[in-house]
CHARMM-style PDB file with segment names, atoms N, HN, CA, C and O in Angstrom:
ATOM      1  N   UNK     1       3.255  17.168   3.306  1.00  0.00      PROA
ATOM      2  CA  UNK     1       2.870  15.792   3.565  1.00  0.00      PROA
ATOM      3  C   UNK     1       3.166  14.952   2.329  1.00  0.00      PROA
ATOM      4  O   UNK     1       2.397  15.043   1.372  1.00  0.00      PROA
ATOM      5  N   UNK     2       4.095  14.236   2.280  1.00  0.00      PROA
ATOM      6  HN  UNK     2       4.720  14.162   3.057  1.00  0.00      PROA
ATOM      7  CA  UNK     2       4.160  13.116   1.698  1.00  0.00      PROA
ATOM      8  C   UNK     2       2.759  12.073   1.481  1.00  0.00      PROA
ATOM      9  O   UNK     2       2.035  11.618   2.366  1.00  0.00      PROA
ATOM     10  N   UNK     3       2.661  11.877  -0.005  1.00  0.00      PROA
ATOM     11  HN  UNK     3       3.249  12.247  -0.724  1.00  0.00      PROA
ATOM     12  CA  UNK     3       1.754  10.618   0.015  1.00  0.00      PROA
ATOM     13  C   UNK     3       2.436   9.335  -0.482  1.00  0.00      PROA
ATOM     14  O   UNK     3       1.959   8.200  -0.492  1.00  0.00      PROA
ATOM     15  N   UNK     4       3.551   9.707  -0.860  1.00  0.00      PROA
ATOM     16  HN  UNK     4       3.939  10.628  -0.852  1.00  0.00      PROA
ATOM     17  CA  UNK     4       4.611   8.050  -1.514  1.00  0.00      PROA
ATOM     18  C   UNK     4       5.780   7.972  -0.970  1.00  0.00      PROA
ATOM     19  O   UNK     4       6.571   8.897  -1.154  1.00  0.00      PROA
ATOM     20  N   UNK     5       6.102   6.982  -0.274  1.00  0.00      PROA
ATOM     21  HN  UNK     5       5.459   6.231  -0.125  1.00  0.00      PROA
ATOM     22  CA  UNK     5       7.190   7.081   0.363  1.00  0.00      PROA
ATOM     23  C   UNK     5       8.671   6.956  -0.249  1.00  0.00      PROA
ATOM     24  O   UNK     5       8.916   6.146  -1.143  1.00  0.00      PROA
ATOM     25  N   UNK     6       9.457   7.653   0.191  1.00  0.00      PROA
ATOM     26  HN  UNK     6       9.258   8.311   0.917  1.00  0.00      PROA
ATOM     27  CA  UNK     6      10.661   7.186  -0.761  1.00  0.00      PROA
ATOM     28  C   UNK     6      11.232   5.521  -1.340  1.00  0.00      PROA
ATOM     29  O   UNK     6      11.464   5.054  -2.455  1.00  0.00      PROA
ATOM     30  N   UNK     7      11.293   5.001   0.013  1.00  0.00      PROA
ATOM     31  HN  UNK     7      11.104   5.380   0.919  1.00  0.00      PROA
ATOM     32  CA  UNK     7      11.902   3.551  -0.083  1.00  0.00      PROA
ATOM     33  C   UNK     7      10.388   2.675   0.387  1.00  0.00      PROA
ATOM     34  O   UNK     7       9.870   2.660   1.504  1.00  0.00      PROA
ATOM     35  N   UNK     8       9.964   2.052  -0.751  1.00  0.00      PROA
ATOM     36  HN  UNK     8      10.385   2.065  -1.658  1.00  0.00      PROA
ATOM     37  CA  UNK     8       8.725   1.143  -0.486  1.00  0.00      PROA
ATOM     38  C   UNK     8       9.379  -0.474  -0.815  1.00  0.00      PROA
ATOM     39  O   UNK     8      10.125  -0.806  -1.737  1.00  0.00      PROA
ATOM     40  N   UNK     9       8.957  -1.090  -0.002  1.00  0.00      PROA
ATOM     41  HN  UNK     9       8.351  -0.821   0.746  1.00  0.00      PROA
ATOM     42  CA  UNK     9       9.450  -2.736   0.090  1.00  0.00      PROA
ATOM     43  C   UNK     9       8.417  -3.538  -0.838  1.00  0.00      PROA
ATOM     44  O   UNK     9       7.200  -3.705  -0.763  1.00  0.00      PROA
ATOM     45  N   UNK    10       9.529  -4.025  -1.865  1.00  0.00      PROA
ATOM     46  HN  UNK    10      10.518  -3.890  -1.926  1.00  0.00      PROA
ATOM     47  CA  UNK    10       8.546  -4.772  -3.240  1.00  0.00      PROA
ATOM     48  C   UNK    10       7.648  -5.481  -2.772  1.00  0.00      PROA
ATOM     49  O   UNK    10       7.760  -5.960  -1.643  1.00  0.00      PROA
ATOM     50  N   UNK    11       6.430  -5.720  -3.647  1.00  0.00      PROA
ATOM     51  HN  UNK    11       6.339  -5.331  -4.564  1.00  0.00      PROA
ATOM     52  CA  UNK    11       5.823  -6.826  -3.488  1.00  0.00      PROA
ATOM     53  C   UNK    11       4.725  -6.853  -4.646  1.00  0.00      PROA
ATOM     54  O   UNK    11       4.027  -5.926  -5.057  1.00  0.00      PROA
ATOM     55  N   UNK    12       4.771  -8.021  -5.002  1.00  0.00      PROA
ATOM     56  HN  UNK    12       5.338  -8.774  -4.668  1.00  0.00      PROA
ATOM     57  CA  UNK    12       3.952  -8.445  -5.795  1.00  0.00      PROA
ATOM     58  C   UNK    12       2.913  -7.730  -6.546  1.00  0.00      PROA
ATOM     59  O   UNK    12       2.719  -7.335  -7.696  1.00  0.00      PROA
ATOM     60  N   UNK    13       2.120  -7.731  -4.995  1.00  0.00      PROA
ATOM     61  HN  UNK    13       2.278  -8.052  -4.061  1.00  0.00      PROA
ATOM     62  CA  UNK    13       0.892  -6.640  -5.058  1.00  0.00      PROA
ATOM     63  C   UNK    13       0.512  -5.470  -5.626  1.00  0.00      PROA
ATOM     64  O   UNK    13      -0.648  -5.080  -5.755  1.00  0.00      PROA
ATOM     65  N   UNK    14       1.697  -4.806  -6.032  1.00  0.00      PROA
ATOM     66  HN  UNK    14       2.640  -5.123  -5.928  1.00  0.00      PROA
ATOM     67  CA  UNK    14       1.493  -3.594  -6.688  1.00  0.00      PROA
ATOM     68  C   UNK    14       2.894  -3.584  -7.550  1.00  0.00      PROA
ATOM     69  O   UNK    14       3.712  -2.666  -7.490  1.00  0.00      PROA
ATOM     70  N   UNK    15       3.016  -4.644  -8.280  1.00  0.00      PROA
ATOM     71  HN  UNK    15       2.351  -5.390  -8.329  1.00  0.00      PROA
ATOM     72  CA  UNK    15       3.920  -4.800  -9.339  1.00  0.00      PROA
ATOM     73  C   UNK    15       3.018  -4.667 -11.043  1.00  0.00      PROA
ATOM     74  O   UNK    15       1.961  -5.074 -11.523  1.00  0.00      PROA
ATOM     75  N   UNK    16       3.861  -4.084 -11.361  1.00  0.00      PROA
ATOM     76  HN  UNK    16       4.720  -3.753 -10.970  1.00  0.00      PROA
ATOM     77  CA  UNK    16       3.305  -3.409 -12.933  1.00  0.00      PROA
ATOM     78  C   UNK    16       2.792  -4.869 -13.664  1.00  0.00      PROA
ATOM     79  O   UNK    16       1.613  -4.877 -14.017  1.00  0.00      PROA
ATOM     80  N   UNK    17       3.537  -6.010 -13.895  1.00  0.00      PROA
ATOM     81  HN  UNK    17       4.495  -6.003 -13.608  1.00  0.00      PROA
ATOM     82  CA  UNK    17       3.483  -7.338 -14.321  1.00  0.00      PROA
ATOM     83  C   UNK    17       2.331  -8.175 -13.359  1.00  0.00      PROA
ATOM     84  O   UNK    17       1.759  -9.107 -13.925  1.00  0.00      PROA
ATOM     85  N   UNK    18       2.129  -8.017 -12.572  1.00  0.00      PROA
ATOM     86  HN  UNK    18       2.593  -7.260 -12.113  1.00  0.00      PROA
ATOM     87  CA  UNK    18       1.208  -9.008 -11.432  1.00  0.00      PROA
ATOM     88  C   UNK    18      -0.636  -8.085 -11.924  1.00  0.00      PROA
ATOM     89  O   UNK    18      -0.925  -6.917 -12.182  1.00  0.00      PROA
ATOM     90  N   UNK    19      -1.473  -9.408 -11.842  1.00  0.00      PROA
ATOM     91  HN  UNK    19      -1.238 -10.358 -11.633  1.00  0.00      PROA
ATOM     92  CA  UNK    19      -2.907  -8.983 -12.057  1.00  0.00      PROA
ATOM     93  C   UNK    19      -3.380 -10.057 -10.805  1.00  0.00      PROA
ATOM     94  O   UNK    19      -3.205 -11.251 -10.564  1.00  0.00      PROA
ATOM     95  N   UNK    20      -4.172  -8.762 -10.075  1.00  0.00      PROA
ATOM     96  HN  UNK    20      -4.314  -7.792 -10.271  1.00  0.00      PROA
ATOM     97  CA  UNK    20      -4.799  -9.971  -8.940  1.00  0.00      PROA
ATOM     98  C   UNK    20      -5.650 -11.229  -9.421  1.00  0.00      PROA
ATOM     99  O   UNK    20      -6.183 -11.434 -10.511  1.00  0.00      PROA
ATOM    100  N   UNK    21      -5.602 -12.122  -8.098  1.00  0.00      PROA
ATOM    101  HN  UNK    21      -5.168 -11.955  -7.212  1.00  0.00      PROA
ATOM    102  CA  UNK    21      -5.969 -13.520  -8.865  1.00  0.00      PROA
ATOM    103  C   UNK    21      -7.388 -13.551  -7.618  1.00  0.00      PROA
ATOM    104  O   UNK    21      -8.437 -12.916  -7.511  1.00  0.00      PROA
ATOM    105  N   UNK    22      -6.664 -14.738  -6.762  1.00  0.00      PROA
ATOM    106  HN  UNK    22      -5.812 -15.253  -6.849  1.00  0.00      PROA
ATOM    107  CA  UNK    22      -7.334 -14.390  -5.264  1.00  0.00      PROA
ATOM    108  C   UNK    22      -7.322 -13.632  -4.158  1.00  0.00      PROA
ATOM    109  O   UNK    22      -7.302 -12.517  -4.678  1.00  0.00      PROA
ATOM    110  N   UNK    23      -7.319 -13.431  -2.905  1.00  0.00      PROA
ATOM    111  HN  UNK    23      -7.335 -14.337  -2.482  1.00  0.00      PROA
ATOM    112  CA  UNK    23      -7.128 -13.234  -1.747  1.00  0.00      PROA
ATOM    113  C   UNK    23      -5.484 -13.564  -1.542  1.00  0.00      PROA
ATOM    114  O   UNK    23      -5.140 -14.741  -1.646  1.00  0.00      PROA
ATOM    115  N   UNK    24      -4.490 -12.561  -1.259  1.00  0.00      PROA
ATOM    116  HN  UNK    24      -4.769 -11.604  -1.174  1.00  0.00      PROA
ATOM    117  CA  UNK    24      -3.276 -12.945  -1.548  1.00  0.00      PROA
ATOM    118  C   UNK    24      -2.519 -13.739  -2.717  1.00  0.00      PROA
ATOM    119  O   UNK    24      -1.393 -14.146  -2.430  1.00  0.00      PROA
ATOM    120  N   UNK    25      -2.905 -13.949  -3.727  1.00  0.00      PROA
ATOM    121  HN  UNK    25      -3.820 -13.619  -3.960  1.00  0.00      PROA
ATOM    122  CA  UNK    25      -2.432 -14.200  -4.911  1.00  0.00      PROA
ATOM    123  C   UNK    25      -2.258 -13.766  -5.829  1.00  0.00      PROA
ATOM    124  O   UNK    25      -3.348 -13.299  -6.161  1.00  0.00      PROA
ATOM    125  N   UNK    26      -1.162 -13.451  -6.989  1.00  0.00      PROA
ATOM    126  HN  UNK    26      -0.277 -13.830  -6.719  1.00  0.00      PROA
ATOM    127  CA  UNK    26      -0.912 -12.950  -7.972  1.00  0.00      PROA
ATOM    128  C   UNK    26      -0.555 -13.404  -9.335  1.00  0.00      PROA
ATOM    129  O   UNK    26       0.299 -14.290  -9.357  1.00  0.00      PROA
ATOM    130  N   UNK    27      -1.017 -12.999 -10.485  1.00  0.00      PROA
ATOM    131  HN  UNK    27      -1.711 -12.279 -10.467  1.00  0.00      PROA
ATOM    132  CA  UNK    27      -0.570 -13.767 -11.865  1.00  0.00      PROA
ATOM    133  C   UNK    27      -0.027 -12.779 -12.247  1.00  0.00      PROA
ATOM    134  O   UNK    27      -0.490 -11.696 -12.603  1.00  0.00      PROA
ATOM    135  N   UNK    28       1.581 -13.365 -12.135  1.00  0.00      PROA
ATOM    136  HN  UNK    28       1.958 -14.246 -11.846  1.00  0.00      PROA
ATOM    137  CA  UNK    28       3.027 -12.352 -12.722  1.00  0.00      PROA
ATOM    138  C   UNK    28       3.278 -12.895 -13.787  1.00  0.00      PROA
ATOM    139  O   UNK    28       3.703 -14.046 -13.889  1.00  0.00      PROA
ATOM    140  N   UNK    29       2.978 -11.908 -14.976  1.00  0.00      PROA
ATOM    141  HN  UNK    29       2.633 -10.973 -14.892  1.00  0.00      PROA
ATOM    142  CA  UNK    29       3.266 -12.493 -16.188  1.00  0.00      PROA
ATOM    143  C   UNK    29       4.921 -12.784 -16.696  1.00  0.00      PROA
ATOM    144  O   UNK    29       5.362 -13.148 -17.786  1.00  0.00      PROA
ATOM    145  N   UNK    30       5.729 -12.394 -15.164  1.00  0.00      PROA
ATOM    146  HN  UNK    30       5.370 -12.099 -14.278  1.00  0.00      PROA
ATOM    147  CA  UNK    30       7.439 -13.031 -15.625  1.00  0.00      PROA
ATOM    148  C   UNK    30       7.399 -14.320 -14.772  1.00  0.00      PROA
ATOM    149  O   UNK    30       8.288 -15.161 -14.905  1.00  0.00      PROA
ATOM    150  N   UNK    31       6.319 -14.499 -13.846  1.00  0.00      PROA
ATOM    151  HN  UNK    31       5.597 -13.816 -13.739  1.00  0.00      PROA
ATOM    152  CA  UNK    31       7.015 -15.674 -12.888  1.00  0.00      PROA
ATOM    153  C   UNK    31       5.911 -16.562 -12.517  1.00  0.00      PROA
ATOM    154  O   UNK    31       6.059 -17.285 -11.531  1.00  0.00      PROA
ATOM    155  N   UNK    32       4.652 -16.600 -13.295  1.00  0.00      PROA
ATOM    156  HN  UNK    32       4.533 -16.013 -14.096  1.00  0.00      PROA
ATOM    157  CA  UNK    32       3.300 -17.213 -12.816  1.00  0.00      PROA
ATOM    158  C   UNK    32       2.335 -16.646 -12.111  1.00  0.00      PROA
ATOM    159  O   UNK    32       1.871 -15.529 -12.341  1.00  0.00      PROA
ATOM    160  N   UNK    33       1.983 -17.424 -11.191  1.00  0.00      PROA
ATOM    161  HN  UNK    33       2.360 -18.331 -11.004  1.00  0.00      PROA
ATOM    162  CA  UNK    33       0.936 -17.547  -9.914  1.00  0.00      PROA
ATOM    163  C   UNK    33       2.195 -17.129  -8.678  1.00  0.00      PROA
ATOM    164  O   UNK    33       3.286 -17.693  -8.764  1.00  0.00      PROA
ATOM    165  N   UNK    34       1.963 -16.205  -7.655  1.00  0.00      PROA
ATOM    166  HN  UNK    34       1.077 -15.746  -7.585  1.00  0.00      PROA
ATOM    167  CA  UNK    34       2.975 -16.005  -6.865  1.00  0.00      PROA
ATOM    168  C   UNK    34       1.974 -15.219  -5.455  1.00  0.00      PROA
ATOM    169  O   UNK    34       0.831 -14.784  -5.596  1.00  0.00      PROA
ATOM    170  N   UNK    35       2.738 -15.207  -4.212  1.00  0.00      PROA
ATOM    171  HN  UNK    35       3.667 -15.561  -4.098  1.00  0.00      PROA
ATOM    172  CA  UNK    35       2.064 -14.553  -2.910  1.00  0.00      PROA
ATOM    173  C   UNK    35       1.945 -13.135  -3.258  1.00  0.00      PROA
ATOM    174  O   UNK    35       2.697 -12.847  -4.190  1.00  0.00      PROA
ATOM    175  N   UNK    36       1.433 -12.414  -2.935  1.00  0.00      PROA
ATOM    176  HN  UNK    36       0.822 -12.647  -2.178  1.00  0.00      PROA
ATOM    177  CA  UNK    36       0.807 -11.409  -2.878  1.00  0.00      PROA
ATOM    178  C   UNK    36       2.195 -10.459  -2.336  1.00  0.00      PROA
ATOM    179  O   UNK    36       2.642  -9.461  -2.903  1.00  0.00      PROA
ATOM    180  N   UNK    37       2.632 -11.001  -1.264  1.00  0.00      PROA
ATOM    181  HN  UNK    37       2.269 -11.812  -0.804  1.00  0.00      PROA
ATOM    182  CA  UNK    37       3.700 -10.421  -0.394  1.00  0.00      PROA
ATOM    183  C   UNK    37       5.112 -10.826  -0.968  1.00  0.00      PROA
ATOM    184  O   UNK    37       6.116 -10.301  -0.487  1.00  0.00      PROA
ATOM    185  N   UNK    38       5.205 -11.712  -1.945  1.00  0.00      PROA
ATOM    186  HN  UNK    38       4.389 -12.138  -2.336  1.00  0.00      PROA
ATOM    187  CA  UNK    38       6.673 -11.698  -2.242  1.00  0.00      PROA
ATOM    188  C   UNK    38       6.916 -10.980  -3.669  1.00  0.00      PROA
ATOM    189  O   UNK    38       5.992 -10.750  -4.450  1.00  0.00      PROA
ATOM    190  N   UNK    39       8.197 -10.670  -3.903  1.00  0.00      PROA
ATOM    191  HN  UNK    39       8.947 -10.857  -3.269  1.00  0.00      PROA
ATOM    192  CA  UNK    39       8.572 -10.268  -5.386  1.00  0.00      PROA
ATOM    193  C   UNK    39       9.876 -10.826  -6.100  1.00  0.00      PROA
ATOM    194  O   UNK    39      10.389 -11.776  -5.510  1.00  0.00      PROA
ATOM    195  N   UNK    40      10.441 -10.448  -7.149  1.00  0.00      PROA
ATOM    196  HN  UNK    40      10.024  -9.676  -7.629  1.00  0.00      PROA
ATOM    197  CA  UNK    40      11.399 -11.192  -7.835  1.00  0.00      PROA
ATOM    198  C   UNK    40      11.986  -9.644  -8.144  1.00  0.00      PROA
ATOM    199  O   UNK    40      11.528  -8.557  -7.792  1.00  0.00      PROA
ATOM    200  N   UNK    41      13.464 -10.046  -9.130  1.00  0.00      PROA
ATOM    201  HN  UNK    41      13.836 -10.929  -9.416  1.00  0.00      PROA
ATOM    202  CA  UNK    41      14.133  -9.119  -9.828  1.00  0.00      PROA
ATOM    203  C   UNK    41      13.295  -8.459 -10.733  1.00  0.00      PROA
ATOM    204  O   UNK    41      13.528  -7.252 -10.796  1.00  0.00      PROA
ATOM    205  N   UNK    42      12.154  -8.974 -11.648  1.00  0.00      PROA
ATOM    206  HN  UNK    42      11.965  -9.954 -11.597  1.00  0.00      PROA
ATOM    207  CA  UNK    42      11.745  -8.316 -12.446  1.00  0.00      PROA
ATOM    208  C   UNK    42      10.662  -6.756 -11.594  1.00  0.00      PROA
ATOM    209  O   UNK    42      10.164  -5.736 -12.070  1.00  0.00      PROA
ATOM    210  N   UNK    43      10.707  -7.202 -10.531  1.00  0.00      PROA
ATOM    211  HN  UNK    43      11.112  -8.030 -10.144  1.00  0.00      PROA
ATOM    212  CA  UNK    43       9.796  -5.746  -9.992  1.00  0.00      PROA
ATOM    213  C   UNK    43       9.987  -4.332 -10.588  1.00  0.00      PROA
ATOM    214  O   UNK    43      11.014  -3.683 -10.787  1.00  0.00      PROA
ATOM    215  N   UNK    44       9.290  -4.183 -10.708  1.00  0.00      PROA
ATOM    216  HN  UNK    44       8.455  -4.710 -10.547  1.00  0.00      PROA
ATOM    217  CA  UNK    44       8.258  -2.150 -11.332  1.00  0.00      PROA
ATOM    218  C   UNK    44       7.050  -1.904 -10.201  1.00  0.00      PROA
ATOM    219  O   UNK    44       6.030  -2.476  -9.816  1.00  0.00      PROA
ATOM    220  N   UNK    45       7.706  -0.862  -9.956  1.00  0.00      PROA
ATOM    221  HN  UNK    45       8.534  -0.398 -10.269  1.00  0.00      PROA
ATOM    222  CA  UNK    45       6.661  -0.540  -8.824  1.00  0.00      PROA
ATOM    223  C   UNK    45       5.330   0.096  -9.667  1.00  0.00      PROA
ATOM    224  O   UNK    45       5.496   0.304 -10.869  1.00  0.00      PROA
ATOM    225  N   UNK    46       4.460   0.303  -9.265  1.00  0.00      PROA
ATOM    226  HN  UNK    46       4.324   0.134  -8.289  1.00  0.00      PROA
ATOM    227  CA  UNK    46       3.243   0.985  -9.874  1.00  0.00      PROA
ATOM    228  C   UNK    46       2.004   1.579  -8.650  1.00  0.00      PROA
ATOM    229  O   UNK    46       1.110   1.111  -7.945  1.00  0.00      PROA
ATOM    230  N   UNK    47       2.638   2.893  -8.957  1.00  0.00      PROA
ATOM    231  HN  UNK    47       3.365   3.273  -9.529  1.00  0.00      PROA
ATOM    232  CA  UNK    47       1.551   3.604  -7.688  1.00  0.00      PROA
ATOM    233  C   UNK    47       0.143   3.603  -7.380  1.00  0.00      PROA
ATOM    234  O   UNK    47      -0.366   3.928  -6.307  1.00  0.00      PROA
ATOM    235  N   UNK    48      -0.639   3.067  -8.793  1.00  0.00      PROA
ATOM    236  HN  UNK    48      -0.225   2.804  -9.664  1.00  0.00      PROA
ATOM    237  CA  UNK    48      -1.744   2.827  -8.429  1.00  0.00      PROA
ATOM    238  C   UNK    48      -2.099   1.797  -8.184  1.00  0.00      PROA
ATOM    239  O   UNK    48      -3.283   1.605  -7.906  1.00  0.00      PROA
ATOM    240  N   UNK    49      -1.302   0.923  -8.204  1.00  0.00      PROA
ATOM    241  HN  UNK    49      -0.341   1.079  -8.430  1.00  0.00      PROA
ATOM    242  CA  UNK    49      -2.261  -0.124  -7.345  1.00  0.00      PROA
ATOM    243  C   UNK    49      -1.740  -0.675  -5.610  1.00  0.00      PROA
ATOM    244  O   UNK    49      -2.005  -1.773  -5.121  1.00  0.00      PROA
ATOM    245  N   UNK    50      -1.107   0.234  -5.070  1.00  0.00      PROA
ATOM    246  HN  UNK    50      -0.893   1.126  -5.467  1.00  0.00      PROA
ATOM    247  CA  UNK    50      -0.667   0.173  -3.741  1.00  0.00      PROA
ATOM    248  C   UNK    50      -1.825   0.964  -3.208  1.00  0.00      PROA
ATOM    249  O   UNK    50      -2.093   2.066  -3.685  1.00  0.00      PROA
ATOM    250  N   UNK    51      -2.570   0.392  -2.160  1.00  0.00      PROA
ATOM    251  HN  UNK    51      -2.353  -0.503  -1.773  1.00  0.00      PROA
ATOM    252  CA  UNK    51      -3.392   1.003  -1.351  1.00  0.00      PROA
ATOM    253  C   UNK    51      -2.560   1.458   0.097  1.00  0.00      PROA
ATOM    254  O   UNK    51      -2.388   0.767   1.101  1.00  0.00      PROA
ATOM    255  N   UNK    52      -2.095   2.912  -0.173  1.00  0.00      PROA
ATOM    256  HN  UNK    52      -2.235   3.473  -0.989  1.00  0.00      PROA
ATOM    257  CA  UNK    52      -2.068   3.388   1.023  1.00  0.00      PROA
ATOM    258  C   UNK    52      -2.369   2.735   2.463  1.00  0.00      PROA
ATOM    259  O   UNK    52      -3.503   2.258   2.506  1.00  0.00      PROA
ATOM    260  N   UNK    53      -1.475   2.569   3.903  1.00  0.00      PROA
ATOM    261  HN  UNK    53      -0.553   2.957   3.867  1.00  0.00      PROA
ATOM    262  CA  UNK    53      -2.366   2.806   5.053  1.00  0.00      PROA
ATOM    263  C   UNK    53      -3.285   3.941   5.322  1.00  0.00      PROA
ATOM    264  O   UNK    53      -3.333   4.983   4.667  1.00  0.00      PROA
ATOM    265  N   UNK    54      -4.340   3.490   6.826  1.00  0.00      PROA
ATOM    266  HN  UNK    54      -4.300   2.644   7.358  1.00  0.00      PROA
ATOM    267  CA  UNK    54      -5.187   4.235   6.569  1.00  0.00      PROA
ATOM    268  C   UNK    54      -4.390   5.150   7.757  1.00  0.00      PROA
ATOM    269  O   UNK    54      -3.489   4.727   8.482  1.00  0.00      PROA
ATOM    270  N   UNK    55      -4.901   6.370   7.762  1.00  0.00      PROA
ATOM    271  HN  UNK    55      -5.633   6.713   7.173  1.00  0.00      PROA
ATOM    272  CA  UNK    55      -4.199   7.076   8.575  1.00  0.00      PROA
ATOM    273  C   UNK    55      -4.115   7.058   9.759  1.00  0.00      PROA
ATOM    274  O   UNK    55      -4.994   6.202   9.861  1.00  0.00      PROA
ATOM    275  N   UNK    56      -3.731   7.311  11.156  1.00  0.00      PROA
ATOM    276  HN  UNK    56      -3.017   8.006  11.073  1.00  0.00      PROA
ATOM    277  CA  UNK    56      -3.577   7.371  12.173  1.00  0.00      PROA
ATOM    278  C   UNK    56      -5.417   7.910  12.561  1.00  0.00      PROA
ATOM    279  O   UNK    56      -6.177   8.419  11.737  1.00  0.00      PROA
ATOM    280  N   UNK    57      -5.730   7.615  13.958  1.00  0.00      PROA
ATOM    281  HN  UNK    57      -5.112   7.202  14.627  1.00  0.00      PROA
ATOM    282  CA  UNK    57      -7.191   7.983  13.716  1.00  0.00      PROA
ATOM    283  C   UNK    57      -6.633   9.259  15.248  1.00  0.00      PROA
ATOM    284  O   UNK    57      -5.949   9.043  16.248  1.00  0.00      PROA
ATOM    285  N   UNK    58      -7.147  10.192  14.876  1.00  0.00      PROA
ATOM    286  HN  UNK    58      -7.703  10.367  14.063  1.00  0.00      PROA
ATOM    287  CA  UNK    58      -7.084  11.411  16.042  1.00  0.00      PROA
ATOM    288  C   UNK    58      -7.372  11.101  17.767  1.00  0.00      PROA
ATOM    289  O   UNK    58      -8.412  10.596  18.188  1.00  0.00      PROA
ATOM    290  N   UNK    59      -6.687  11.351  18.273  1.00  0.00      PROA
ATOM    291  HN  UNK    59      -5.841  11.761  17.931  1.00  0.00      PROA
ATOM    292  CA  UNK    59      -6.580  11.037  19.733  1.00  0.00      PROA
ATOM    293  C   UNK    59      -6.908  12.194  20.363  1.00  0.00      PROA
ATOM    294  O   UNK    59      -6.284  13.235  20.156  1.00  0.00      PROA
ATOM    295  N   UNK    60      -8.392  12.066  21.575  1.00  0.00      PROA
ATOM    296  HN  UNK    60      -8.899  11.221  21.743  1.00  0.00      PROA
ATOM    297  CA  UNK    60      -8.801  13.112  21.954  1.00  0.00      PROA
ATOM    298  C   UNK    60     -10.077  13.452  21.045  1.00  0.00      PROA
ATOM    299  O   UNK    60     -10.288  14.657  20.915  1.00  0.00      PROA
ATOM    300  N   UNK    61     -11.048  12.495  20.332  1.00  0.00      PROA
ATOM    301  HN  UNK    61     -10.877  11.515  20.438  1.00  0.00      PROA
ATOM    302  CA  UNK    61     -12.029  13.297  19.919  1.00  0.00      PROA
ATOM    303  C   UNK    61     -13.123  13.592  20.552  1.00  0.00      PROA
ATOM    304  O   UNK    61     -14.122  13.977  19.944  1.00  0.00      PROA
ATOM    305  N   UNK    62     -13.081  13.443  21.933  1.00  0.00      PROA
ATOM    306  HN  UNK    62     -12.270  13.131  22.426  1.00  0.00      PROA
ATOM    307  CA  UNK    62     -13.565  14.672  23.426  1.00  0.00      PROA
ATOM    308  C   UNK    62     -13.835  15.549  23.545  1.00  0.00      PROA
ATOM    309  O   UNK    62     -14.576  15.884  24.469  1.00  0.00      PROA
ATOM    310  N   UNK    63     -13.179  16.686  22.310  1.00  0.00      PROA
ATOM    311  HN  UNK    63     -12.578  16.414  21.560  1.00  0.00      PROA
ATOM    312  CA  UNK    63     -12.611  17.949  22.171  1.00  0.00      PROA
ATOM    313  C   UNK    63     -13.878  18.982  22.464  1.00  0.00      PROA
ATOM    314  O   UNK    63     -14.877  18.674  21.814  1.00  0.00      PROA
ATOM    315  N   UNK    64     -14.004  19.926  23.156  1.00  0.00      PROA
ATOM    316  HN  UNK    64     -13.193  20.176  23.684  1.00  0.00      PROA
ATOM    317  CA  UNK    64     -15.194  20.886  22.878  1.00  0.00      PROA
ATOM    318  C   UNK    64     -14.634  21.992  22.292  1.00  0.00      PROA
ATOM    319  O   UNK    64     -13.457  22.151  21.966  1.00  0.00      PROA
ATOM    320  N   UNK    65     -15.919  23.036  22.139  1.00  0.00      PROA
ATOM    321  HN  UNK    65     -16.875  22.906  22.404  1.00  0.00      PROA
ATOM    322  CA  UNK    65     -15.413  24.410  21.952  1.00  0.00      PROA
ATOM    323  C   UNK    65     -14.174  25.291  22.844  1.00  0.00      PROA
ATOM    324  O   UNK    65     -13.317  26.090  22.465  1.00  0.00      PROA
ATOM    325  N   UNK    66     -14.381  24.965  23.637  1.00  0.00      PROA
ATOM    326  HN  UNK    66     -15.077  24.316  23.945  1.00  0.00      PROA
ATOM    327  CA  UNK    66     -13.462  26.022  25.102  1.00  0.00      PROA
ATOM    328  C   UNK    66     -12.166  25.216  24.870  1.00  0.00      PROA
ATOM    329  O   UNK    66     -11.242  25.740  25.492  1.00  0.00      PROA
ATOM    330  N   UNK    67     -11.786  24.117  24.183  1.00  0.00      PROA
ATOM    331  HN  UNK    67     -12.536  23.692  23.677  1.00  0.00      PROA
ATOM    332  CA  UNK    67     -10.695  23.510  23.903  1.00  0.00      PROA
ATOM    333  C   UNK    67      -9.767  24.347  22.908  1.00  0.00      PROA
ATOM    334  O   UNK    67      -8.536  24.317  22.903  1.00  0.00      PROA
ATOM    335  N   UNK    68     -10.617  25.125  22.038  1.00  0.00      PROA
ATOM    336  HN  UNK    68     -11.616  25.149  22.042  1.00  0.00      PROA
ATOM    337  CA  UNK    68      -9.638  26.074  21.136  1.00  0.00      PROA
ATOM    338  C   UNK    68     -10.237  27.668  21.314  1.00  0.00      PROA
ATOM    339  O   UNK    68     -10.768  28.315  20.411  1.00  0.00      PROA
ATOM    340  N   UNK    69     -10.018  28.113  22.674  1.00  0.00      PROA
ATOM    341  HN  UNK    69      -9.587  27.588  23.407  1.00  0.00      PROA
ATOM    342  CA  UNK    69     -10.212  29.512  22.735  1.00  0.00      PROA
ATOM    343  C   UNK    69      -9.418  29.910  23.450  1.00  0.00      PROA
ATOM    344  O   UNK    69      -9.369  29.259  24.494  1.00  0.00      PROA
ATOM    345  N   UNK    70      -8.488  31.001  23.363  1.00  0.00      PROA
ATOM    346  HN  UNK    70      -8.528  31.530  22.516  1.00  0.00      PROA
ATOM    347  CA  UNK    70      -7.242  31.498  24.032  1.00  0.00      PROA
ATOM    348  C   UNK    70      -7.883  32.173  25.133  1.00  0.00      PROA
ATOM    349  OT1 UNK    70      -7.205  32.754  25.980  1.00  0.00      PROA
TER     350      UNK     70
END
C-alpha cells in the first residue's frame, strides 16, 4: 500500500515556502498572500503538510460471523 502518490498536483497548501494564513489562504514567502489551491514555479512539495484523503469507508458493514466460515 502506497501512502504518497507518485505524481501529486502542486498546490500551495503543502508547499515548503507557504505558512497557512486563513481558510484557503497562504503566505508564500516567494509570491505573498496566494489560494490555497494554486501554485507557482517556485513549488517544493513537503509531505507533511498534505493531509491525506480519508479512506474509502467499507461497504457491507452488515457482516456477521457465518459471513467468514467456510
Amino acid at each position: 500500500m502506497n501512502l504518497f502518490q507518485k505524481k501529486i498536483d502542486p498546490r500551495c497548501a503543502y508547499c515548503t515556502h507557504g505558512r497557512p494564513l486563513e481558510e484557503g489562504q497562504v503566505a508564500c514567502s516567494k509570491k505573498g498572500v496566494m489560494s490555497a489551491d494554486s501554485h507557482c514555479r517556485a513549488f517544493r512539495y513537503d509531505p507533511l503538510k498534505r493531509v491525506p484523503p480519508r479512506p474509502a469507508a467499507l461497504v457491507g458493514t452488515n457482516l456477521k460471523d457465518e459471513d467468514f466460515q467456510l
